[in-house]
C-alpha positions as CSV (number, residue, x, y, z in Angstrom):
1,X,18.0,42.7,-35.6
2,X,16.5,39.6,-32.9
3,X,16.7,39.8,-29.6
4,X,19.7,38.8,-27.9
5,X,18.8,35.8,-25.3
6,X,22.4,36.5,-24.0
7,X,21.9,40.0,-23.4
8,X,18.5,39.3,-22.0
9,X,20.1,37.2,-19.2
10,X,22.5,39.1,-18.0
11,X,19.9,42.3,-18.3
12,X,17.9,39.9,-16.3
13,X,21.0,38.5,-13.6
14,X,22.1,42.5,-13.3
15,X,18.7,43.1,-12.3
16,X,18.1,40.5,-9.9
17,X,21.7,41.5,-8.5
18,X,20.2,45.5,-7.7
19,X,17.0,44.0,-6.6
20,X,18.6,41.8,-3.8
21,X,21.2,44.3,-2.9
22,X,18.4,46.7,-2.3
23,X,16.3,44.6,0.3
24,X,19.5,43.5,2.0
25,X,20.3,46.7,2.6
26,X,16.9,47.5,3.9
27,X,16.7,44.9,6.1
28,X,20.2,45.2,7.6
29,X,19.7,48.9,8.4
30,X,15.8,48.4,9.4
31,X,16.1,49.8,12.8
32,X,19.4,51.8,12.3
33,X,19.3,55.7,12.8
34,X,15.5,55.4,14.1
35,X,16.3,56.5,17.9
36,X,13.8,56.5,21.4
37,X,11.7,58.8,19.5
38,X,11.4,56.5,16.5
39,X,12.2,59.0,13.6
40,X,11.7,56.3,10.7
41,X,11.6,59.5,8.3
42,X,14.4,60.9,8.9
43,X,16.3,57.6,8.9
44,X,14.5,57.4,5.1
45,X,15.8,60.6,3.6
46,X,19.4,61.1,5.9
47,X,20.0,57.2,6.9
48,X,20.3,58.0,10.5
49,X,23.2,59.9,9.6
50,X,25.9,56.9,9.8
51,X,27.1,56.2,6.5
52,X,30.4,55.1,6.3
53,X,33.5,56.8,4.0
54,X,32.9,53.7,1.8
55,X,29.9,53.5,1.1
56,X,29.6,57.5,1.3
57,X,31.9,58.0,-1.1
58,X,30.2,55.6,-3.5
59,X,26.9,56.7,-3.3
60,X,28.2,60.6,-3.7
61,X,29.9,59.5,-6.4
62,X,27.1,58.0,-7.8
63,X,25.5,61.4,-7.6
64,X,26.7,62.7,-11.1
65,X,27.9,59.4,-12.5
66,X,24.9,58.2,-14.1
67,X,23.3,57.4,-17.4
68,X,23.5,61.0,-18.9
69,X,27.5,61.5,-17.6
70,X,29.0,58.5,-19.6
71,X,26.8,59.1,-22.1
72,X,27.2,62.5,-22.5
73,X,31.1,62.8,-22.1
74,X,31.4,60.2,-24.7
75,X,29.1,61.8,-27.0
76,X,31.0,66.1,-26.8
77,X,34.4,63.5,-27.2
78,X,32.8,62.6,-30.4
79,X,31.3,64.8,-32.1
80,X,33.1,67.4,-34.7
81,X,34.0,70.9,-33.6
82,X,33.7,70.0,-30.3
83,X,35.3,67.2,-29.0
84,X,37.7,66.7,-25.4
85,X,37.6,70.4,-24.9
86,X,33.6,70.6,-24.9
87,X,33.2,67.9,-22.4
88,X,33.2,69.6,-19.4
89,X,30.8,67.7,-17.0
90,X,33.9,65.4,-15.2
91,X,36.3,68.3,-14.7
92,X,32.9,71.1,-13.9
93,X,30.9,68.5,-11.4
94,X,34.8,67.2,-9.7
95,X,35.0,71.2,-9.0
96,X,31.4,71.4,-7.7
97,X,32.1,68.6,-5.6
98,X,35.2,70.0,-4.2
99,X,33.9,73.5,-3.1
100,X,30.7,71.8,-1.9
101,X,32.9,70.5,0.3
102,X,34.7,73.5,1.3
103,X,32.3,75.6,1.6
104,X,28.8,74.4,1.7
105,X,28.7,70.4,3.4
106,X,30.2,71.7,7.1
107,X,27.8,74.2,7.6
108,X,24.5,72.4,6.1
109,X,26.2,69.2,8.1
110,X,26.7,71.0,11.5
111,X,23.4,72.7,11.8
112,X,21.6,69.9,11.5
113,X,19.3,70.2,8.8
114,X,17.5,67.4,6.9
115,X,17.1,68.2,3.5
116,X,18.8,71.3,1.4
117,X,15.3,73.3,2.0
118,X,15.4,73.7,5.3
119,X,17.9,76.5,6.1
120,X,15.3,79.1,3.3
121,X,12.4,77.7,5.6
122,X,14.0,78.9,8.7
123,X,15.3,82.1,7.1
124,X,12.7,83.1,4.4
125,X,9.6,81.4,5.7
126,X,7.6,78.3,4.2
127,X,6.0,80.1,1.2
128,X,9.4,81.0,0.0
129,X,10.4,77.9,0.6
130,X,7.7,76.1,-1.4
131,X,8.8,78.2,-4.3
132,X,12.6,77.4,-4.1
133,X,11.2,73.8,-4.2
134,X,10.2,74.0,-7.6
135,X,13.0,74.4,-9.6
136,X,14.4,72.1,-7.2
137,X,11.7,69.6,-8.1
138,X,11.7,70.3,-12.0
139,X,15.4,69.5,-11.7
140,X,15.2,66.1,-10.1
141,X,12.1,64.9,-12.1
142,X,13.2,65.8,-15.4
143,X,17.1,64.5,-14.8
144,X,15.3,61.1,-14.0
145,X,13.3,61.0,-17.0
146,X,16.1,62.2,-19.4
147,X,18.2,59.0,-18.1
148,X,15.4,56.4,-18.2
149,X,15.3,57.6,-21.9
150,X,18.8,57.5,-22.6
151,X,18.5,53.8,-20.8
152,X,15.4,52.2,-23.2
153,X,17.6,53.9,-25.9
154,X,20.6,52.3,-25.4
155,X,18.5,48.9,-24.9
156,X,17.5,49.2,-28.3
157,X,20.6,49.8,-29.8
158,X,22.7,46.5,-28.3
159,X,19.1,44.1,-27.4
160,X,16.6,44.7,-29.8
161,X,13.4,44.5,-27.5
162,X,10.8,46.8,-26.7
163,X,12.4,50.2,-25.1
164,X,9.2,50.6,-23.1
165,X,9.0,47.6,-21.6
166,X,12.9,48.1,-20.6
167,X,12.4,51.7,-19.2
168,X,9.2,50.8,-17.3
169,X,11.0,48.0,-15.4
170,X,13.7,49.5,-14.9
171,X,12.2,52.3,-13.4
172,X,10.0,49.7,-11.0
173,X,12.9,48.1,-10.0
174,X,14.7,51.7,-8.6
175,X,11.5,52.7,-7.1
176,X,10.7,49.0,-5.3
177,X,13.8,49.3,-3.4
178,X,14.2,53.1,-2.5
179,X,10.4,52.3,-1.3
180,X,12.0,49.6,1.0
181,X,14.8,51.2,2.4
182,X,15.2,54.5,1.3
183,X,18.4,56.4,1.5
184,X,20.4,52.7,2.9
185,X,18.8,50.9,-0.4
186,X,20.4,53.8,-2.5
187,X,23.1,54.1,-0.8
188,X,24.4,50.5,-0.9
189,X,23.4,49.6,-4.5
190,X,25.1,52.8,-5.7
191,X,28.3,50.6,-4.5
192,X,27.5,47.6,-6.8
193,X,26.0,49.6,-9.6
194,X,29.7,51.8,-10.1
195,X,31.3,48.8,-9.6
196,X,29.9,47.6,-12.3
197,X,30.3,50.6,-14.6
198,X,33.4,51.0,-13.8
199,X,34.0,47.2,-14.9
200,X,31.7,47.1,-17.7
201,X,32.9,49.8,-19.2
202,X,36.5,49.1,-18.9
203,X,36.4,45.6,-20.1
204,X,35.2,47.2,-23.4
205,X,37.6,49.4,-24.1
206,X,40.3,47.5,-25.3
207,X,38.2,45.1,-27.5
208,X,36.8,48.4,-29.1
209,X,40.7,49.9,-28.9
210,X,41.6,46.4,-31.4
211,X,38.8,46.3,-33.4
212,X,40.6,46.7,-37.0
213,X,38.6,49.7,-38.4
214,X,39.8,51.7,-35.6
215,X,42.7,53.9,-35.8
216,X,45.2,55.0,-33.5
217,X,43.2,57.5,-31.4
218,X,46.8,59.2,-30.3
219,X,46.8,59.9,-34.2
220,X,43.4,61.3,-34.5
221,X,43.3,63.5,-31.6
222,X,45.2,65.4,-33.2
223,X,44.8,64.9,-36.6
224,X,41.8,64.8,-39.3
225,X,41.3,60.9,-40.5
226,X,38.0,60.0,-40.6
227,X,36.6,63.5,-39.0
228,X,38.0,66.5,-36.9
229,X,40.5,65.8,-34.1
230,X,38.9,64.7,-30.8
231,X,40.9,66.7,-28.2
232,X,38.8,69.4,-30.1
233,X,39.1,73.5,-29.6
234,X,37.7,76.2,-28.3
235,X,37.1,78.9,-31.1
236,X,37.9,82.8,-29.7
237,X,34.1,83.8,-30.4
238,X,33.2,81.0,-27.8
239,X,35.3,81.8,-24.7
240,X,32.2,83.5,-22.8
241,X,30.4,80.6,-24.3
242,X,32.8,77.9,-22.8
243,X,32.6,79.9,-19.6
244,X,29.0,80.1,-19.0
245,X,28.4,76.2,-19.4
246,X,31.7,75.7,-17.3
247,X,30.4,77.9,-14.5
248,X,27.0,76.1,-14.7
249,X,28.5,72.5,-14.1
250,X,31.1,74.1,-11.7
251,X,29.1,76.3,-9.2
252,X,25.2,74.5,-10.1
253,X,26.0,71.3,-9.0
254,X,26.3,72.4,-5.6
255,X,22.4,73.2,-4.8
256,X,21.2,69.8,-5.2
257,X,19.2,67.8,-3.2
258,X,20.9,64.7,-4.1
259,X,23.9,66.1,-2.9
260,X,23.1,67.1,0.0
261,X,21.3,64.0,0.8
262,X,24.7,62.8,1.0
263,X,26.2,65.3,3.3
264,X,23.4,65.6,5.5
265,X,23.6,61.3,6.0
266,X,27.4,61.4,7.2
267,X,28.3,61.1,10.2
268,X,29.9,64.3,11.0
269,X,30.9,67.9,9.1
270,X,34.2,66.5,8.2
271,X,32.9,63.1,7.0
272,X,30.6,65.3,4.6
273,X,33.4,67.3,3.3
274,X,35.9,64.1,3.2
275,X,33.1,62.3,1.3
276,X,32.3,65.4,-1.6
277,X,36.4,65.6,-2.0
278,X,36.8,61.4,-2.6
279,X,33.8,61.8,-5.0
280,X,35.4,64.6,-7.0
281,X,38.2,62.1,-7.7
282,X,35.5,59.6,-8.2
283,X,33.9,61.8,-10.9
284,X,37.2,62.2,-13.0
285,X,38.1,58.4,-12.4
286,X,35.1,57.5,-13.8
287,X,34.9,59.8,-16.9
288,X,38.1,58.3,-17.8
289,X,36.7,55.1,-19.9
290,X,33.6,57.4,-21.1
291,X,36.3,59.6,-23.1
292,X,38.2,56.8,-24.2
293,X,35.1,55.3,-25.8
294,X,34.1,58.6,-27.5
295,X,37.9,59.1,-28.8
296,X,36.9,55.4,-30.1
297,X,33.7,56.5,-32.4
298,X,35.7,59.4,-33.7
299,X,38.7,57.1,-35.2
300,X,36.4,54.8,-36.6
301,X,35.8,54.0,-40.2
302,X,32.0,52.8,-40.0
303,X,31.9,51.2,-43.0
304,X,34.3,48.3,-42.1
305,X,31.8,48.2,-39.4
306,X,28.1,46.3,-38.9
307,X,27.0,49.8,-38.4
308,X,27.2,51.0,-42.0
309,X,28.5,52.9,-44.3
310,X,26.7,56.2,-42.6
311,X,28.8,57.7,-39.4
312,X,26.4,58.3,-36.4
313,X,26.9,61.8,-36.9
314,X,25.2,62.0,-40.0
315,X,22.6,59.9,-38.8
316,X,21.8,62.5,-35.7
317,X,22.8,59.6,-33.4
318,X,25.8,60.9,-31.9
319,X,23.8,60.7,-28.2
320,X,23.9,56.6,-28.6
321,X,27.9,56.6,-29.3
322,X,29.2,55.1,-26.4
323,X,26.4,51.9,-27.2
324,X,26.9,52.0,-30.5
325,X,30.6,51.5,-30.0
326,X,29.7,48.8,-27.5
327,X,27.2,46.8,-30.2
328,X,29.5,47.2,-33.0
329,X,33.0,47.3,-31.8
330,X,33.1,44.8,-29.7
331,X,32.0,41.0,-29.5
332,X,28.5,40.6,-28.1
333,X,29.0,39.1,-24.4
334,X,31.6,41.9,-24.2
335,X,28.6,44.5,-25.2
336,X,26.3,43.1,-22.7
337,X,28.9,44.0,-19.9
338,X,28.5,47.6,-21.4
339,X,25.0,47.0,-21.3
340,X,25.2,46.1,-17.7
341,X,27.4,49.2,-17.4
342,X,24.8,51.7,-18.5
343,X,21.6,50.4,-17.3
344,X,23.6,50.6,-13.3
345,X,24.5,54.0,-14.3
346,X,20.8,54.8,-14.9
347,X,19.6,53.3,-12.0
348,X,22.1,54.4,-9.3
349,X,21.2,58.5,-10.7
350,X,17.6,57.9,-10.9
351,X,16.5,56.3,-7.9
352,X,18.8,59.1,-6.0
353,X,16.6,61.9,-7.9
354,X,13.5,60.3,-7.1
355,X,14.3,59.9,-2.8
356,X,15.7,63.6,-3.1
357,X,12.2,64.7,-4.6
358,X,10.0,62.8,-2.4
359,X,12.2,64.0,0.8
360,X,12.0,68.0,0.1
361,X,8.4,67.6,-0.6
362,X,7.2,65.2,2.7
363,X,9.5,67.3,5.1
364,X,9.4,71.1,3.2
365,X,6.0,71.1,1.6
366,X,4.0,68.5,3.6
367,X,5.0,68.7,7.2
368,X,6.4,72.6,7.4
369,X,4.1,74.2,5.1
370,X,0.5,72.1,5.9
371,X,0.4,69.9,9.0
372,X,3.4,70.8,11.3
373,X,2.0,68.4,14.0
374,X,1.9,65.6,11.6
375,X,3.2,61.9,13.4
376,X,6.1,60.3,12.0
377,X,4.2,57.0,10.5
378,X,2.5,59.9,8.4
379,X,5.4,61.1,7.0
380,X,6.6,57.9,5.9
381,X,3.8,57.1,4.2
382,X,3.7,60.8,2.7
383,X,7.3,60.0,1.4
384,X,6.4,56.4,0.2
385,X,3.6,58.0,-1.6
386,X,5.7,60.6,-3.3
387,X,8.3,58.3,-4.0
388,X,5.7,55.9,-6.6
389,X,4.1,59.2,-7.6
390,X,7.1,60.8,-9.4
391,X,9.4,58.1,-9.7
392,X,6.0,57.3,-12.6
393,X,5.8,60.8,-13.4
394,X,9.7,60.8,-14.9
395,X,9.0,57.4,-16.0
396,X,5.8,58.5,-18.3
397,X,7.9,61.5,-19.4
398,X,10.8,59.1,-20.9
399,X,7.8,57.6,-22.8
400,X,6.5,60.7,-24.0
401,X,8.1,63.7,-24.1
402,X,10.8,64.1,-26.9
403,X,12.6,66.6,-25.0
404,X,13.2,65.7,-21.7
405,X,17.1,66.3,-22.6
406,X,16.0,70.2,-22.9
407,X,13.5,70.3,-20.0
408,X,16.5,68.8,-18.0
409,X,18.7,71.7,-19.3
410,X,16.3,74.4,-18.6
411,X,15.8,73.4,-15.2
412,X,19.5,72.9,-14.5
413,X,19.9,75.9,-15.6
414,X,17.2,77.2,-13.1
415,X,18.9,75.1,-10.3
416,X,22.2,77.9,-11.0
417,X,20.3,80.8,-11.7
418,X,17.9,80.7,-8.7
419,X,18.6,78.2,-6.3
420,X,22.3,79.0,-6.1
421,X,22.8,82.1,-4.9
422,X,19.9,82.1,-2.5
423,X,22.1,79.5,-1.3
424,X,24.9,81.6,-0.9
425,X,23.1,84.5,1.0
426,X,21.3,82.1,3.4
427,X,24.2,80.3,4.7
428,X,27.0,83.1,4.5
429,X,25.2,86.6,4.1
430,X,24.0,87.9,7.1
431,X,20.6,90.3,7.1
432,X,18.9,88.8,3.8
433,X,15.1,88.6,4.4
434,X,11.9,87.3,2.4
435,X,11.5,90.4,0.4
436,X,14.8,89.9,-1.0
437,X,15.1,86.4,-1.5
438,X,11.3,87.1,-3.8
439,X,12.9,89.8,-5.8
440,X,16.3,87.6,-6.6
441,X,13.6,84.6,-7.6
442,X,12.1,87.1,-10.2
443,X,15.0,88.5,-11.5
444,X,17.2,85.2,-11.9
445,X,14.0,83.6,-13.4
446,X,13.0,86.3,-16.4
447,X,16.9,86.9,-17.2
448,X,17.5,83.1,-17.9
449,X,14.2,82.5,-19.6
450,X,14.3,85.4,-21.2
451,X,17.4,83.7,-22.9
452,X,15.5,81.2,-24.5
453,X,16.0,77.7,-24.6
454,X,16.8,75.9,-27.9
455,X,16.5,72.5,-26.8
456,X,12.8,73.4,-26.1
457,X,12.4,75.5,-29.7
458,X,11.8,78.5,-27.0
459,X,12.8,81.9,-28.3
460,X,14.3,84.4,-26.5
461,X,12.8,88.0,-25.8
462,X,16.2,89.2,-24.6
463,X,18.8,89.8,-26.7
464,X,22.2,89.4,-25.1
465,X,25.6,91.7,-26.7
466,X,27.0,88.7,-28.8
467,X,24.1,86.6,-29.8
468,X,23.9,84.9,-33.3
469,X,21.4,83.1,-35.6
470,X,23.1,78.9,-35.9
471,X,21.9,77.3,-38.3
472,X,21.2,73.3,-37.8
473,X,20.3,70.6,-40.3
474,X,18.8,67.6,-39.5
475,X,20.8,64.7,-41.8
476,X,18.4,62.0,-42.0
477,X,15.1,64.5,-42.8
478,X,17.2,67.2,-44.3
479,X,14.7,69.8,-42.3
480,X,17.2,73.2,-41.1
481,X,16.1,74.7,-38.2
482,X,17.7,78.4,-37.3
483,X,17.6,78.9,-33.9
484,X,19.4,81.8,-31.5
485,X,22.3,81.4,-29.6
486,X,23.6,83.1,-26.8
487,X,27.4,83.7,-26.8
488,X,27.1,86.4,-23.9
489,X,27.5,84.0,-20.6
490,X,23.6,85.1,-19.7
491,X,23.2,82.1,-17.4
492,X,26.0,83.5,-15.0
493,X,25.0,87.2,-15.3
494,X,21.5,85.7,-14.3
495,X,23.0,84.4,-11.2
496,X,24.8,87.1,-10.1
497,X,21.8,89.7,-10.8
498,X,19.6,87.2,-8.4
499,X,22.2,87.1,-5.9
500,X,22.7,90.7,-5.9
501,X,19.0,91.3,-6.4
502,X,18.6,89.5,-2.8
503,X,20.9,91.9,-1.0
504,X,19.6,95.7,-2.4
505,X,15.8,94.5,-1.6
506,X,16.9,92.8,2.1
507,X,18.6,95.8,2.8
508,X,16.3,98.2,1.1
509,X,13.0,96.7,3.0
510,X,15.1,96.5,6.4
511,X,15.4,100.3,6.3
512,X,12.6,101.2,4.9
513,X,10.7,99.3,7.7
514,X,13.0,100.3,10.7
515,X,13.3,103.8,9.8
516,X,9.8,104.1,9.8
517,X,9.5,105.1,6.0
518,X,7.2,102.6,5.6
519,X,4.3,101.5,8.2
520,X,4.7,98.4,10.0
521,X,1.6,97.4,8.5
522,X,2.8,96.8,5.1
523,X,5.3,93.8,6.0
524,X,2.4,91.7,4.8
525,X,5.4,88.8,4.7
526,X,6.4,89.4,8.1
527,X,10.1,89.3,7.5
528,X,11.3,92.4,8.9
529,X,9.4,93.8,11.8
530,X,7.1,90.7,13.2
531,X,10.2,88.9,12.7
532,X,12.2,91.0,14.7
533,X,9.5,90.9,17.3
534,X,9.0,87.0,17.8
535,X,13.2,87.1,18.0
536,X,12.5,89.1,21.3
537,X,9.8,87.0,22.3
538,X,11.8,83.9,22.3
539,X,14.3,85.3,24.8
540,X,11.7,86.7,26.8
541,X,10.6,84.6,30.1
542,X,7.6,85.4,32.1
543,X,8.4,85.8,35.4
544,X,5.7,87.4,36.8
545,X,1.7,86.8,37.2
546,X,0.9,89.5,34.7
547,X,-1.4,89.2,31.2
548,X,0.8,91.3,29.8
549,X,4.7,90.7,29.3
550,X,7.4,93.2,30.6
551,X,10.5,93.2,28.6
552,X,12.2,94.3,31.3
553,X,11.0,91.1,33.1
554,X,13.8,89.1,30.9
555,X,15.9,86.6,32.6
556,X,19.2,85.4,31.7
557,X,18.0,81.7,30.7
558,X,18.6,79.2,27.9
559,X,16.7,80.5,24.3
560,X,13.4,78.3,24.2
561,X,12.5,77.3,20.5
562,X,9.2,78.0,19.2
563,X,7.7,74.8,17.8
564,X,8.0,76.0,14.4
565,X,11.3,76.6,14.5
566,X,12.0,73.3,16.9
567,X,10.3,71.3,13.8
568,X,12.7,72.1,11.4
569,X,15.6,70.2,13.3
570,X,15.5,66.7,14.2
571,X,19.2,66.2,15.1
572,X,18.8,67.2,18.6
573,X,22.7,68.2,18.7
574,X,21.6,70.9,16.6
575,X,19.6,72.4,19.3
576,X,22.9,73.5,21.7
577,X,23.7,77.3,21.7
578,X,26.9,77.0,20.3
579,X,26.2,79.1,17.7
580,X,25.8,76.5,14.7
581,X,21.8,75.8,15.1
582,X,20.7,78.9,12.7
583,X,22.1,80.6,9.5
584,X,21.3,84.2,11.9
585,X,23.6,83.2,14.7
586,X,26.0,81.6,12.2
587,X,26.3,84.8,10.6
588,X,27.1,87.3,13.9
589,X,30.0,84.5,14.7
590,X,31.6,85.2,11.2
């Protein structure tokens, strides 16, 4: 194969496109959202909380619509014994999007917070909330570098040149402009970068639709020609199966930071909930040409092809279908508009991932947890920092790690399992505490890894009811690997253990503490009774001349906010009484 000048060009116009868009962006929104008390950070990570339902609902779109959604619902369309049924990531991540928007983007919205960590800070304290932030890291880092691989992959399947060179500058390019203009650049080059796979994508189809070795797919969906139907089916053995995976898509793509970037940047609670329900239709619109293109590979006869005589199946390529398709299906400017199609998929997912790190850990980690009275140029620069730091750390993992697809899983699947329900019991449970919210972290994390992971070759040292020995040979080596699988849905169990986990230890350590079982010495995390005292302290106002304060001294004023608590807000409108600045208050209202 030699390069493709063609392909090269339009790589190099696309890029140039995103590049320009970016700055634009930046520049036009410079001095947007940054207010008297020049908050340039928070303007970074939330936008100054003005983003528009069009360009909202692009960028949350652009949320789950990336490299490894087209890529991936093509591939379950196309492989055997799988197939339409087994590609649930449009229907699960519409769903999540839809009850994220019920449930989860008014209340995060109307409280003010900046990023997703901020209500466990509040609640739990900063330790706790340095350890919720990494599973929320793991997640964001290894998504990003499981796309920039599936990018320099698909770069060497339709333009034969180097895939590091193509990943690497790629990933510059994302990281140059969310440096420039953070959440505005990402925002406004998500809108040209589904554009464009939206158009790329679709301009394909039919030329791959024509192309003579492909047969009817309304015949093969349901009928064996060239392999299994495509619609697929779910065997009886695999319901809880089915279930798990569904329930993971459906209820762990809520506790994301890159989500809730987007809710936190709108411009009121009911523009964040408007924005999550356009995206959900988004998400399925967008899937549409991704099936259509897996339904393609599995009708085709691949030796009337350029591609061989050898069906990507048996070649262990079924991951590069939908570029494969592109390459051989279809005539090569057409493929390059694919091209064009995949690397803005990439791009728009990756440099979200990589502001949504770099946010959580200058605001959570660096400002609450180490230097509270840190000035706002600091923080910028803390977050510019961050943003080079892992935007190369997922970049050198795309070059080096062979299974960043299975990290990605793992800490999705940590995402559900932990993050999730601690989620649920700090915005809508009311007397949860740190001792709790420890205890559901422990529970949620040795039931899931205790699972195993197969993807990572790690074995599990619980056995779930159900579980079964698969085998899986490797075509092109002829190497079988036996490896365990998990039919019992251990992933949701997990979740609902942690969640559950968090309620008997609040409510175990609350009593034990206030019924004087247990000393008050021994809240070493101060969640329950030093808690419960700096609550009192807050309402109290000194009146008189004394050293010492009189309770009964209290006055009927307005609460004053401690500085540590002030510093989790910025959105001053959070600050009224009315009930919606804390999950505590929320709570007593409901």
């Amino acid at each position: 194969m030699t390069i493709h000048v063609e392909g090269l060009v339009a790589i190099v116009l696309f890029y140039v496109l995103i590049l320009f868009v970016g700055i634009w962006a930046a520049w036009k929104n410079k001095n947007s959202g940054v207010g008297e008390s020049g908050d340039r950070s928070e303007s970074i990570m939330v936008g100054g909380r003005d983003i528009g339902l069009f360009v909202g609902g692009f960028t949350m779109t652009a949320t789950w619509v990336g490299g490894g959604y087209i890529n991936g619902t093509a591939e379950y369309v196309y492989l055997p014994d799988q197939g339409l049924a087994w590609a649930q990531a449009p229907f699960g991540y519409a769903l999540s999007l839809v009850l994220g928007g019920l449930f989860f983007a008014k209340p995060m919205r109307s409280r003010g917070y900046v990023t997703m960590l901020d209500p466990f800070q509040q609640l739990y304290g900063k330790r706790m909330g340095g350890l919720l932030f990494i599973p929320a890291l793991m997640g964001e880092i290894f998504w990003s570098a499981a796309i920039l691989s599936a990018l320099g992959a698909t770069l060497s399947v339709i333009v034969d040149i180097n895939i590091n060179m193509s990943v690497v500058i790629s990933a510059l390019i994302a990281i140059f402009y969310t440096l420039v203009g953070g959440l505005y650049s990402v925002a406004y080059t998500d809108v040209v970068q589904l554009f464009c796979i939206f158009l790329g994508l679709w301009i394909s189809v039919p030329f791959a639709l024509s192309n003579p070795a492909v047969s009817d797919i309304g015949v093969s969906a349901k009928e064996a020609i060239h392999q299994s139907p495509w619609l697929g089916k779910i065997k009886p053995e695999d319901n809880w199966l089915w279930a798990d995976n569904f329930f993971l898509l459906m209820l762990g793509g809520i506790p994301w930071q890159v989500y809730f970037q987007r809710v936190l940047s709108a411009s009121s609670a009911t523009y964040a909930q408007v924005l999550s329900f356009l995206a959900a239709f988004g998400c399925l619109v967008m899937a549409v040409p991704s099936v259509l293109i897996g339904a393609i590979g599995a009708s085709t006869d691949w030796n009337q092809t350029t591609y061989g005589s050898v069906a990507p199946k048996d070649k262990d390529e079924s991951d590069l279908i939908l570029p494969i398709v592109l390459q051989h299906l279809c005539p090569p400017y057409i493929s390059f508009f694919g091209l064009g199609a995949v690397s803005a998929a990439v791009m728009s997912s990756a440099d979200s991932s990589i502001l949504s790190a770099s946010s959580m850990f200058a605001r959570n980690i660096y400002q609450q947890a180490f230097r509270q009275m840190a000035s706002d140029t600091e923080i910028v620069w803390v977050m510019r920092i961050t943003i080079f730091v892992f935007g190369a750390l997922a970049t050198a993992m795309a070059l080096l790690t062979g299974s960043v697809y299975g990290l990605w899983y793992l800490s999705s699947d940590l995402v559900y399992v932990i993050i999730f329900p601690q989620l649920l019991s700090v915005l809508f449970v009311k007397g949860t505490n740190t001792y709790g919210s420890v205890a559901a972290y422990i529970f949620g994390l040795l039931l899931r890894i205790g699972g195993g992971e197969p993807y990572l070759k790690l074995p599990p040292f619980i056995y779930y009811p159900g579980w079964v020995t698969v085998e899986k040979v490797h075509h092109i080596s002829g190497d079988v690997e036996y490896f365990v699988q998990q039919r019992f849905p251990f992933k949701s169990v997990s979740m609902v253990a942690s969640f559950l986990a968090n309620l008997v230890f609040s409510y175990l350590t609350k009593y034990l503490f206030e019924s004087g079982m247990l000393s008050h010495k021994y809240d070493f995390l101060d969640a329950v009774v030093s808690k419960h005292s700096r609550e009192i302290m807050d309402k109290a106002t000194l009146v008189s001349n004394h050293d010492n304060i009189i309770l009964s001294e209290m006055a009927p004023v307005r609460q004053a906010l401690g500085a540590t608590l002030a510093g989790t807000f910025t959105n001053t409108e959070a600050l009224s009484d009315d009930g919606e600045s804390s999950p505590e208050s929320y709570h007593s209202e409901n």
